[in-house]
C-alpha positions as CSV (number, residue, x, y, z in Angstrom):
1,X,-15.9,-86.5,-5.0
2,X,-12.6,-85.1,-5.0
3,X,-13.0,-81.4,-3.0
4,X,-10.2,-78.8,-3.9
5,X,-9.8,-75.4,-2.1
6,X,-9.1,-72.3,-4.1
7,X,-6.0,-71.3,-4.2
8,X,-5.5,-67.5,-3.4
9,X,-1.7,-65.6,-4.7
10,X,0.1,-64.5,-1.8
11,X,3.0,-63.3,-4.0
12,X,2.5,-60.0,-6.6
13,X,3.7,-62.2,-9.4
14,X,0.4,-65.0,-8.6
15,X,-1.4,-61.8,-8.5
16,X,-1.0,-59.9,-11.4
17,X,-1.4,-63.7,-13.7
18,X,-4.8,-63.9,-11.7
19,X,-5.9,-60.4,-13.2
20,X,-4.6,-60.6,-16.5
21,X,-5.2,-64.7,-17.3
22,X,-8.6,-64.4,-18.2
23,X,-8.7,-60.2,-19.3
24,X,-9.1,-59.4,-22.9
25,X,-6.7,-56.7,-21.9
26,X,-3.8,-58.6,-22.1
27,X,-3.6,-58.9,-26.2
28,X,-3.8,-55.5,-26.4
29,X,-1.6,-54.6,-24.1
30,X,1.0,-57.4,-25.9
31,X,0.0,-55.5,-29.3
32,X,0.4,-52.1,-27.4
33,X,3.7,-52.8,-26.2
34,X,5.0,-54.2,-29.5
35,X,3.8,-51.1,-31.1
36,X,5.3,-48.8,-29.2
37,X,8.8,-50.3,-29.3
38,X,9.2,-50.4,-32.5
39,X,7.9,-46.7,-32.9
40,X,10.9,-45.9,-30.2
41,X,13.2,-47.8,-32.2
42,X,12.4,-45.9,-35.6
43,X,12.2,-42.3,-34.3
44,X,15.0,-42.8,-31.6
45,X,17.9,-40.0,-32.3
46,X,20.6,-43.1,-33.7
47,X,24.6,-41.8,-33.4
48,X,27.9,-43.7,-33.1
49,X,28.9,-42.7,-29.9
50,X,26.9,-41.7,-26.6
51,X,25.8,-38.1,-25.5
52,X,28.6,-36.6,-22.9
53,X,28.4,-34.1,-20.6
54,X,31.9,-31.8,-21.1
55,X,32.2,-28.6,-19.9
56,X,34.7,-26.1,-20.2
57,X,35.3,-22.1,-21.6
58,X,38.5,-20.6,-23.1
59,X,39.0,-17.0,-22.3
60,X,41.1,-15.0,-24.9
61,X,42.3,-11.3,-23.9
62,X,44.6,-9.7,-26.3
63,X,47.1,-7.4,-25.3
64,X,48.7,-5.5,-28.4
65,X,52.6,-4.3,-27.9
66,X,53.3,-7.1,-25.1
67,X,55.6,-9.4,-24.7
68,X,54.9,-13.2,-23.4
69,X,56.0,-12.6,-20.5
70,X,54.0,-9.0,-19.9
71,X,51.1,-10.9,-21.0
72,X,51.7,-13.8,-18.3
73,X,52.0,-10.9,-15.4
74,X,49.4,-8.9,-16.0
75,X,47.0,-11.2,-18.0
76,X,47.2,-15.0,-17.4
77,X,48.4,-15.2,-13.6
78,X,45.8,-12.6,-12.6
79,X,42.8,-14.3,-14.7
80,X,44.2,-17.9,-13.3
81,X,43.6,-16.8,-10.2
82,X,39.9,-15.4,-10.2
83,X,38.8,-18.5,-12.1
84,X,40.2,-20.5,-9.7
85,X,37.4,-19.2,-7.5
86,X,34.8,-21.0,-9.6
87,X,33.2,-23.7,-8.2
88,X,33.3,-27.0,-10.1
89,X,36.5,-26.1,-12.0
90,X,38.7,-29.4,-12.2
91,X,41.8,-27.7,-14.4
92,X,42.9,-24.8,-15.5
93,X,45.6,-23.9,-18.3
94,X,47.1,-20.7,-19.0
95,X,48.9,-20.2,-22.0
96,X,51.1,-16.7,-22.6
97,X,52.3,-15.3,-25.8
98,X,53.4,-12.1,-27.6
99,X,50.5,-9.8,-27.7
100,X,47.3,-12.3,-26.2
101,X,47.1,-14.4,-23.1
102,X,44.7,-17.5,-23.0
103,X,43.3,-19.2,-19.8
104,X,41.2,-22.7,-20.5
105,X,39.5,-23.5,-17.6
106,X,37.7,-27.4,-17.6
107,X,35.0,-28.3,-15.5
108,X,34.9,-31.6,-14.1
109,X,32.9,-34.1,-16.0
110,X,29.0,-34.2,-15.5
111,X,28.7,-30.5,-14.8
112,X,26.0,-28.6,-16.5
113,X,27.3,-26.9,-19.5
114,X,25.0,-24.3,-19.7
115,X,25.5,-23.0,-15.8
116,X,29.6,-23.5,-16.0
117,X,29.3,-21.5,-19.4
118,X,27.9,-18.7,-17.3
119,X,30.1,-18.9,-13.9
120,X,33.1,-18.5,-16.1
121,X,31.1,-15.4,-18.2
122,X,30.1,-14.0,-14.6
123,X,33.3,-14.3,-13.4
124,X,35.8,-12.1,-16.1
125,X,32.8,-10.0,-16.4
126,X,33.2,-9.2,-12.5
127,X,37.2,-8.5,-12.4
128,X,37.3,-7.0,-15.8
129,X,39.5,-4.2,-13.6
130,X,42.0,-6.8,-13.2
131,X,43.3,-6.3,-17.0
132,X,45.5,-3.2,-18.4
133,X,43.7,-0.5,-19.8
134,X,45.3,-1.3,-23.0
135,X,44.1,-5.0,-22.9
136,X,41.4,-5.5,-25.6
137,X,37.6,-7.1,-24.8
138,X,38.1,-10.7,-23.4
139,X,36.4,-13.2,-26.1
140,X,35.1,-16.0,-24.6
141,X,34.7,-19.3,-26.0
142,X,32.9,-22.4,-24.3
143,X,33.4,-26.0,-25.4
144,X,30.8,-27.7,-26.8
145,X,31.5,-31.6,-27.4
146,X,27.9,-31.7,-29.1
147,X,28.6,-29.4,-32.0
148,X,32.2,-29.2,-32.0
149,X,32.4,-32.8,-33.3
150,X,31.6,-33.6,-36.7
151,X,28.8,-35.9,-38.1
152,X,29.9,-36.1,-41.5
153,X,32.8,-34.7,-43.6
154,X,32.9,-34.1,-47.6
155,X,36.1,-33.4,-49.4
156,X,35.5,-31.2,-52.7
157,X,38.2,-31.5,-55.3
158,X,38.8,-30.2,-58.7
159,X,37.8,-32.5,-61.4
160,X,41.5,-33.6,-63.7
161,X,42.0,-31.5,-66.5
162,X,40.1,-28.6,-65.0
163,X,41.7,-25.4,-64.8
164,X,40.4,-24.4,-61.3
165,X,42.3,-21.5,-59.7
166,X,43.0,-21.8,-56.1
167,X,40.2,-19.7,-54.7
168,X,37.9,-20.8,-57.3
169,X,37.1,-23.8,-55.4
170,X,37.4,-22.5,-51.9
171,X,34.6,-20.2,-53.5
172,X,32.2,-22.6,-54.8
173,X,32.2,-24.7,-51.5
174,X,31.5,-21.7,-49.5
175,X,28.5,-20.7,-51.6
176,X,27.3,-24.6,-50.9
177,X,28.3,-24.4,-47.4
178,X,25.3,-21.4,-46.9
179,X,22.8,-24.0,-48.2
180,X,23.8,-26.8,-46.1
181,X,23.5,-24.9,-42.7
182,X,20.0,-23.9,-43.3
183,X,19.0,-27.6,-42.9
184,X,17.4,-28.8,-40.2
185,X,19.3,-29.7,-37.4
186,X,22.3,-29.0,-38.3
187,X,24.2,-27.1,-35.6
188,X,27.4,-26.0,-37.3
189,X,29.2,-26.2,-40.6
190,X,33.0,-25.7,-40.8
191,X,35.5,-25.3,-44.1
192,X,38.8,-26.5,-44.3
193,X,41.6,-26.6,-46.3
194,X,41.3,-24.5,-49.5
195,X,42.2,-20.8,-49.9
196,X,40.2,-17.7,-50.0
197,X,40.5,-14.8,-51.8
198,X,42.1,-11.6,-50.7
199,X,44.4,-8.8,-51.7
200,X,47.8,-9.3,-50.4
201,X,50.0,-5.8,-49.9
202,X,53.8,-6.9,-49.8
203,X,55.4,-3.0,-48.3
204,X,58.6,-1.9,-49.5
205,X,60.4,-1.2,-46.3
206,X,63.0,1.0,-48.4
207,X,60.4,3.5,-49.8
208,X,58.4,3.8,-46.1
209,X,61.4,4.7,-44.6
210,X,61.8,7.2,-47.2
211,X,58.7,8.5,-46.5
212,X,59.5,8.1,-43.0
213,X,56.1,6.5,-42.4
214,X,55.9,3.1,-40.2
215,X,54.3,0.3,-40.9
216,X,51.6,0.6,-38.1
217,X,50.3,4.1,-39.8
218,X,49.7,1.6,-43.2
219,X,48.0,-1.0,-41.0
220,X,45.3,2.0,-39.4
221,X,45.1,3.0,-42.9
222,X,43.7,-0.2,-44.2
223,X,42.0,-1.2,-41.4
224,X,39.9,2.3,-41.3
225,X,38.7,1.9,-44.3
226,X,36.6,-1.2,-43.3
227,X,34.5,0.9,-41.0
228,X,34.8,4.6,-41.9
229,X,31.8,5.0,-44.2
230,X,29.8,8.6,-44.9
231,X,27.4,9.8,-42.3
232,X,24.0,10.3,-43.3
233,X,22.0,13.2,-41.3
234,X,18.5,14.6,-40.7
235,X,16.6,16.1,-43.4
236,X,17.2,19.0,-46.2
237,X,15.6,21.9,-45.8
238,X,12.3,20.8,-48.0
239,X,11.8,17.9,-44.8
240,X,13.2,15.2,-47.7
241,X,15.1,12.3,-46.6
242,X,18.8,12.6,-47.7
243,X,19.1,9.1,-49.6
244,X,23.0,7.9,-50.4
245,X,24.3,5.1,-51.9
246,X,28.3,4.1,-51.2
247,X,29.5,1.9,-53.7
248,X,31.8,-1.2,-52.2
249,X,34.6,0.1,-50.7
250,X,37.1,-2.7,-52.5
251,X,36.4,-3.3,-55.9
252,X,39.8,-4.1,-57.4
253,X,43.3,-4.0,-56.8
254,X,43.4,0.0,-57.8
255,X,41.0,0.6,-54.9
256,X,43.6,-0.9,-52.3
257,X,46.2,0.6,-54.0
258,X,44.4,4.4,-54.0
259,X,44.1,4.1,-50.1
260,X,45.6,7.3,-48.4
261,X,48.4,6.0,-46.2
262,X,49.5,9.7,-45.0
263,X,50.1,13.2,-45.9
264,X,53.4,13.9,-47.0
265,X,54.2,18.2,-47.7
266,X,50.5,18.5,-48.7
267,X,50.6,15.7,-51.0
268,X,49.0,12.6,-50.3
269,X,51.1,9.3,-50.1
270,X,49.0,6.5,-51.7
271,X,49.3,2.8,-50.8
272,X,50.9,1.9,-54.4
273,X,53.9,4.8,-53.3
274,X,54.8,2.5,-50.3
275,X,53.6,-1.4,-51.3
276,X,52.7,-3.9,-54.1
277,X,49.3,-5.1,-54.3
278,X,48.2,-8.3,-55.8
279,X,44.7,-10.0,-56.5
280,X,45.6,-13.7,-54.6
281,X,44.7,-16.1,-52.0
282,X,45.7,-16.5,-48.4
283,X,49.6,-16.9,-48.2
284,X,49.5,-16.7,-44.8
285,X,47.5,-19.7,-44.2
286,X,50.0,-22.4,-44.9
287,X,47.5,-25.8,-44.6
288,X,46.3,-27.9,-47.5
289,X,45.0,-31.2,-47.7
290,X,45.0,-33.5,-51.1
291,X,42.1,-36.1,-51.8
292,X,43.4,-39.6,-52.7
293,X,42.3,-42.4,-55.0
294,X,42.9,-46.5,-54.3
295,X,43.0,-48.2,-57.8
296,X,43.7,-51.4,-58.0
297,X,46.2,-51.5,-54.5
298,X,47.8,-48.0,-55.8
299,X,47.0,-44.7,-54.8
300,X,46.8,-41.4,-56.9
301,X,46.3,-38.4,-55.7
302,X,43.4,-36.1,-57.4
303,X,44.7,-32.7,-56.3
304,X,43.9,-30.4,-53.6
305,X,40.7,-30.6,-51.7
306,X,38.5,-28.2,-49.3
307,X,36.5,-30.6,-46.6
308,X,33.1,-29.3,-45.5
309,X,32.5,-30.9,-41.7
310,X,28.9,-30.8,-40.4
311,X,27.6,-30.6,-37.0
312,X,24.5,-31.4,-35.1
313,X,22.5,-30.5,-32.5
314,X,22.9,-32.4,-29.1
315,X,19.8,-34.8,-29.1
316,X,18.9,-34.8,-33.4
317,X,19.2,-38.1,-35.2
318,X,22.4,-38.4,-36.9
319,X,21.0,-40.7,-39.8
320,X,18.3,-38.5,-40.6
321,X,20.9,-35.2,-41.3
322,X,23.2,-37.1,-42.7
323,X,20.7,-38.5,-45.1
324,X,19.1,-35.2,-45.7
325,X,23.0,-33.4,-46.3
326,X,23.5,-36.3,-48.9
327,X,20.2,-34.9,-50.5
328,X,20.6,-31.5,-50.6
329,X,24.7,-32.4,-52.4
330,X,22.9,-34.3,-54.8
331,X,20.4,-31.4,-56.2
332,X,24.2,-29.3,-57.0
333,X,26.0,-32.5,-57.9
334,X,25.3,-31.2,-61.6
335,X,25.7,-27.5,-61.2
336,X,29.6,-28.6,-59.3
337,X,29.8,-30.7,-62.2
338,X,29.7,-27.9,-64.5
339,X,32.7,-25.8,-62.5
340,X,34.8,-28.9,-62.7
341,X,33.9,-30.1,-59.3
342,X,33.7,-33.7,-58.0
343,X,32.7,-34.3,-54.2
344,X,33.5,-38.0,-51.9
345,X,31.9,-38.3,-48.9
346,X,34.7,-39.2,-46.4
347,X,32.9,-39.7,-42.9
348,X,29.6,-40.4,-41.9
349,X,28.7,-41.3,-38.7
350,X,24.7,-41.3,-39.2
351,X,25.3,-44.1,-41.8
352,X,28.1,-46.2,-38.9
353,X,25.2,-45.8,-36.5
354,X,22.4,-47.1,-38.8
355,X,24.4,-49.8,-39.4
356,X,25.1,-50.4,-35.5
357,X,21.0,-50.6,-35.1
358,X,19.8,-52.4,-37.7
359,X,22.9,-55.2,-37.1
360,X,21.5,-55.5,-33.6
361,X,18.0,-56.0,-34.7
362,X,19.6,-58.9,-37.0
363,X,21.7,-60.2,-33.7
364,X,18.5,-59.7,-31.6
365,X,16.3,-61.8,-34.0
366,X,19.1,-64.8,-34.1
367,X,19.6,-64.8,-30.6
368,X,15.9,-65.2,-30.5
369,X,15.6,-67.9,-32.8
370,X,18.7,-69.6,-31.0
371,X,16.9,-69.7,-27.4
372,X,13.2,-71.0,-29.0
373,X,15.8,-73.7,-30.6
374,X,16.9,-74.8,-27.3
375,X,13.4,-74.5,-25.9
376,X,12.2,-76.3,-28.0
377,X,14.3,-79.8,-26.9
378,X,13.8,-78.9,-23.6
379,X,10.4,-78.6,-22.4
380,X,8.5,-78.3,-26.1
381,X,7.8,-76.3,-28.6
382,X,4.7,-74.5,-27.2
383,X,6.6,-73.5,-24.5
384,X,9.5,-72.3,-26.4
385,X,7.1,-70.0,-28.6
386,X,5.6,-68.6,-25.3
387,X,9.2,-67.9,-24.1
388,X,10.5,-66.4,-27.6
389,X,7.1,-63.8,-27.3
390,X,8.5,-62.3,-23.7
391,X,11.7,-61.0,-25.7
392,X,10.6,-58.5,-28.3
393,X,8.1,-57.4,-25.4
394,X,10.8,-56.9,-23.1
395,X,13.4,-54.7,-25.6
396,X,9.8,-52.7,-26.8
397,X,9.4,-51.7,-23.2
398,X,13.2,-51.1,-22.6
399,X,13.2,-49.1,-25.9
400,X,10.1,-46.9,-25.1
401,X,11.4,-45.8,-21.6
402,X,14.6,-45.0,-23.1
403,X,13.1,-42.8,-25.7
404,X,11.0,-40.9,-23.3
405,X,13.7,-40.6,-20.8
406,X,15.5,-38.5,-24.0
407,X,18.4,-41.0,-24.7
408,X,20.0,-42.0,-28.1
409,X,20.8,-45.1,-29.7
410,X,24.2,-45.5,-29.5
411,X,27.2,-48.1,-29.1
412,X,27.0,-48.2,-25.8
413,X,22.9,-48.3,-25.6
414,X,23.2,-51.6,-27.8
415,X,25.6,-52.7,-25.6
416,X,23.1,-52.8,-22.7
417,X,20.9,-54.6,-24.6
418,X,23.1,-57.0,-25.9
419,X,24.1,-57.3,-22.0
420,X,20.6,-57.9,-20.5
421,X,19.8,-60.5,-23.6
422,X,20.9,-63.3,-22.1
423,X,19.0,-62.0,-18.6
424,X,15.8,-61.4,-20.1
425,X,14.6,-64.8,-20.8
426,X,15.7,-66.1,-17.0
427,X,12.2,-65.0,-15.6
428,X,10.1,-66.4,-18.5
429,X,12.1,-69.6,-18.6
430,X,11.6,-70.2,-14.8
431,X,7.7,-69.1,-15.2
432,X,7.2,-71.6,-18.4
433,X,9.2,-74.7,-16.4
434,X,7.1,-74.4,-13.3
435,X,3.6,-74.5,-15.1
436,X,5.4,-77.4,-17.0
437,X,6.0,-79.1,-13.8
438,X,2.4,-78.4,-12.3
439,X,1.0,-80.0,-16.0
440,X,2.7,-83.5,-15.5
441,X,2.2,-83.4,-11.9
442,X,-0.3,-85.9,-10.9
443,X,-0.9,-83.8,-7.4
444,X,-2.5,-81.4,-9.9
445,X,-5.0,-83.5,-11.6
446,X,-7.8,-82.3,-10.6
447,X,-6.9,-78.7,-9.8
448,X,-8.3,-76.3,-12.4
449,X,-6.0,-74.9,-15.3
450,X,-6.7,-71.4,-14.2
451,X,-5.8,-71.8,-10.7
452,X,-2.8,-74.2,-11.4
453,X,-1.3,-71.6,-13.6
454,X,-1.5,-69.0,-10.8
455,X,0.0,-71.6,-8.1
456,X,2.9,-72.3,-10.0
457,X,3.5,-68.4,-10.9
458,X,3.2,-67.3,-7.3
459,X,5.6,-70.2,-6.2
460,X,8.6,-68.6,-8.2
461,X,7.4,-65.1,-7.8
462,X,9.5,-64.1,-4.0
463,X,12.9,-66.3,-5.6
464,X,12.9,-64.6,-9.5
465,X,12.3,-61.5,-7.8
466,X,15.3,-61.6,-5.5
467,X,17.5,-63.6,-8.6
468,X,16.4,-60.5,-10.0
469,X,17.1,-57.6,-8.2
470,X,21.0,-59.2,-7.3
471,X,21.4,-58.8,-10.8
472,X,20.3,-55.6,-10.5
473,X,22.3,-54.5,-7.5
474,X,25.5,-55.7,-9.4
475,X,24.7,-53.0,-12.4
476,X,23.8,-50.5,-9.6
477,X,27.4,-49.3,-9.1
478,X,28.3,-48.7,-12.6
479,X,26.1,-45.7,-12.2
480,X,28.1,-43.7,-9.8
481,X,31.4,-44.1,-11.8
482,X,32.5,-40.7,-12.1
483,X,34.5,-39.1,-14.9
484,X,34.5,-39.5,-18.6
485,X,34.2,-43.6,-18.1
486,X,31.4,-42.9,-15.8
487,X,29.4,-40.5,-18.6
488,X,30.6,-43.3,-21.0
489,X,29.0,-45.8,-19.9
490,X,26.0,-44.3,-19.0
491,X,23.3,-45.9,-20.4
492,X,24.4,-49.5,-19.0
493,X,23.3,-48.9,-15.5
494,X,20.1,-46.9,-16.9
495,X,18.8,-49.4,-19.3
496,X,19.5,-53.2,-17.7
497,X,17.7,-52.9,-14.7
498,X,15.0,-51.0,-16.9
499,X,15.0,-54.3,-18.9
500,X,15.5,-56.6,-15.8
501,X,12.5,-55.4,-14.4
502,X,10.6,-55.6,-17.6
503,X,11.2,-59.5,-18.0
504,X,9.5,-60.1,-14.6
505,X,6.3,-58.2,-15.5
506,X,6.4,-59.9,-18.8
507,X,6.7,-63.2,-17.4
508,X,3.9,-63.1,-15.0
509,X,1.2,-61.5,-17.3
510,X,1.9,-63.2,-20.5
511,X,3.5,-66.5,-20.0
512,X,0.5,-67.9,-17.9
513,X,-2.0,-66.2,-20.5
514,X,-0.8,-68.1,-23.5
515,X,0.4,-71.1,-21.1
516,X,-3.1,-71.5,-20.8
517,X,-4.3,-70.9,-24.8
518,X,-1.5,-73.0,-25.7
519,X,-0.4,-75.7,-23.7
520,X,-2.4,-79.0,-23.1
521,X,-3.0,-80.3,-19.8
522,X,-1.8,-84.7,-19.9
523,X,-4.4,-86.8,-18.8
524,X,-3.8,-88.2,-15.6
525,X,-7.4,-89.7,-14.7
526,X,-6.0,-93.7,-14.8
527,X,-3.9,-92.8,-12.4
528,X,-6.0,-89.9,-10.9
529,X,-8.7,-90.8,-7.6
530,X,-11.9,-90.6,-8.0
């Protein structure tokens, strides 16, 4: 009688196909895993390009009557200097003209935004004595890369033959624009190109001189009546509340032209004495944009065009809003219709990124299909569908961790998993071929199926682990890359050794679990002792 002695793992990878070879388990935990990485992959935020940490304010302070160079003394240099004393500041920019100064101060890349948005806050509110007494309230403005760059962009133009005025369209967009930033998710909407409506006052230099009025007394004129309404106080003498109504200030172009400029031998001087006031758009704002048409190799151009850009929140899934701004266009596609008004969606990232995902998947599947191919000529094709299993495990894993670790999926996230494709399979592979060898080994005759599949696990266990973490070791470095490259690439040294270290857990439990459901053991009792 032939005696055998039990083998017993020395090796964590012999150990953990002892526990789970004969577990019930193991299925669900296969099933479990699947499950959960294609949940991640569906209701993972999906964008074209990676989430970046950039940091920086602007700081505006507006000095009326000054010249450029005023403003650079008193303004710029001096506000230079106290945000140099920021810590984390990289550069900073200073930029002097008539009547404002601006100072742009960029962190370096990686710095919180949140805490650099309030060191640069801190700091101007701390040496607001540095500035003239003259010098307005400093604005400031921080960057933010998140909301600042759009997701999607729709040019609105006016349908041929429609006799749209100039503000008319400018007008209807805005009235849209309202409706499209209550969505969800959507950080910031933005309007360009187009012209709104205002009154324009062209003032007759000749007739203010002859009123010897300047032209600053008609500026405080208008701009008073913005903010110079009727005050309303206590109670009349019957303890009633005194109720007043105050009709819009500007109604038509009489109202701007009945303002009260000055007084002029008891007589007031009225705007219409001085200026000419007209019902127009902005002719200060000297930028339009024209939408385009490709027929047939030539290109026509449709007429002028106001683009509505949308924005959204750091972490929100770009296909999502982008699907749900496309909605909310359609339900007014007829009402613009009726005002002459044709739409085109010119960018969309949430649709590039979609496209990105779900042509990975298809890559994925095919490189899949190409390995079991291979497997299948090498060592058989039970083997080869216990390999081809370890793959979709591996990504569900990858893509689970990544989705509770609060990442996106992005160019750069499918390039990690493009990368680590052709790594994932190594450990599996190397699993499969040793029980293989141990199979047709006539040494192993006798030895019992469950015991020869843990032998030949825990033999490659200490050398795939080491294969393993080199391959690791080499991504390691590509995490401490600093700069915009470094915030770029990101996800590369975060998700390969994530799915590195995957494909060896994968390989020990499951390959030896349906090696043994699988894979028939040769019979080797003619040439097998007794």
């Amino acid at each position: 009688m032939h005696l055998h002695k039990s083998y017993e793992p020395k090796d964590g990878s012999g150990k953990l196909a002892k526990y789970f070879l004969n577990s019930p388990l193991t299925m669900i935990l296969g099933v479990t895993l699947l499950a959960i990485g294609y949940l991640a992959l569906m209701v993972m935020p999906r964008e074209e390009n990676p989430q970046m940490v950039v940091s920086g304010s602007t700081v505006i302070v507006a000095l009326p009557g000054a010249t450029a160079k005023e403003v650079e003394k008193v303004i710029v240099k001096p506000l230079e200097r106290k945000l140099k004393e920021v810590l984390g500041i990289e550069h900073i920019y200073g930029v002097a003209m008539d009547n404002v100064g601006i100072v742009n101060a960029a962190f370096y890349i990686g710095e919180e935004k949140e805490d650099s948005n309030l060191k640069i806050y801190d700091k101007v509110m701390q040496n607001m004595d540095i500035f003239p007494k003259n010098a307005m309230q400093p604005i400031i403005k921080p960057l933010d890369i998140d909301v600042d760059i759009p997701i999607l962009s729709v040019a609105f133009y006016a349908k041929e033959g429609s006799n749209m005025g100039s503000t008319q369209l400018y007008d209807a967009v805005k009235n849209l624009q309202h409706q499209i930033n209550a969505l969800p998710n959507v950080a910031v909407t933005a309007l360009k190109g187009g012209n709104k409506r205002q009154f324009n006052i062209e003032v007759d230099l000749g007739r203010l001189s002859g009123y010897n009025l300047s032209l600053g007394q008609i500026v405080e004129a208008i701009k008073a009546l913005a903010y110079n309404v009727p005050a309303v106080k206590n109670r009349t003498n019957e303890h009633q509340i005194v109720m007043m109504g105050v009709k819009n200030a500007i109604e038509s172009i009489k109202d701007v032209e009945e303002i009260i400029v000055a007084q002029y031998m008891g007589s007031p001087i009225h705007l219409r004495d001085v200026a000419t006031v007209t019902d127009g758009h902005d002719i200060q704002n000297f930028q339009s944009a024209s939408v385009s048409i490709n027929q047939k190799g030539t290109f026509s151009t449709l007429g002028d065009q106001v683009t509505l850009t949308v924005s959204k929140l750091k972490g929100t899934n770009a296909v999502i809003i982008a699907e749900e701004v496309k909605k909310e266009l359609e339900t007014y596609s007829e009402a613009l219709a009726a005002k002459g008004i044709s739409y085109t969606i010119t960018r969309n990232d949430g649709e590039r990124a979609n496209e990105a995902v779900n042509e990975l998947v298809f890559h994925l599947l095919i490189s899949i299909v190409i390995i079991a191919i291979l497997l299948i000529f090498v060592l058989g094709w039970r083997e080869s569908l216990i390999v081809t299993f370890s793959v979709p495990a591996i990504l569900a894993i990858t893509l689970f961790i990544a989705y509770i670790t609060g990442q996106s999926i992005n160019r750069i996230t499918l390039f990690a998993f493009l990368l680590s494709l052709g790594l994932l399979v190594d450990a599996a592979i190397i699993v499969i071929e040793n029980i293989h060898r141990h199979f047709h080994s006539v040494e192993s005759a006798h030895q019992p199926i469950d015991e020869l599949l843990i032998e030949a696990t825990d033999e490659i266990g200490p050398p795939t682990n080491i294969a393993t973490l080199a391959i690791i070791l080499t991504m390691v470095p590509m995490a401490f890359v600093g700069g915009m490259m470094g915030q770029f690439m990101k996800p590369i040294p975060a998700n390969v050794p994530v799915a590195l270290i995957a494909s060896l857990f994968v390989a020990y439990i499951f390959t030896p679990y349906f090696a043994k459901r699988m894979m028939k053991k040769p019979d080797h009792s003619k040439g097998a002792h007794s």
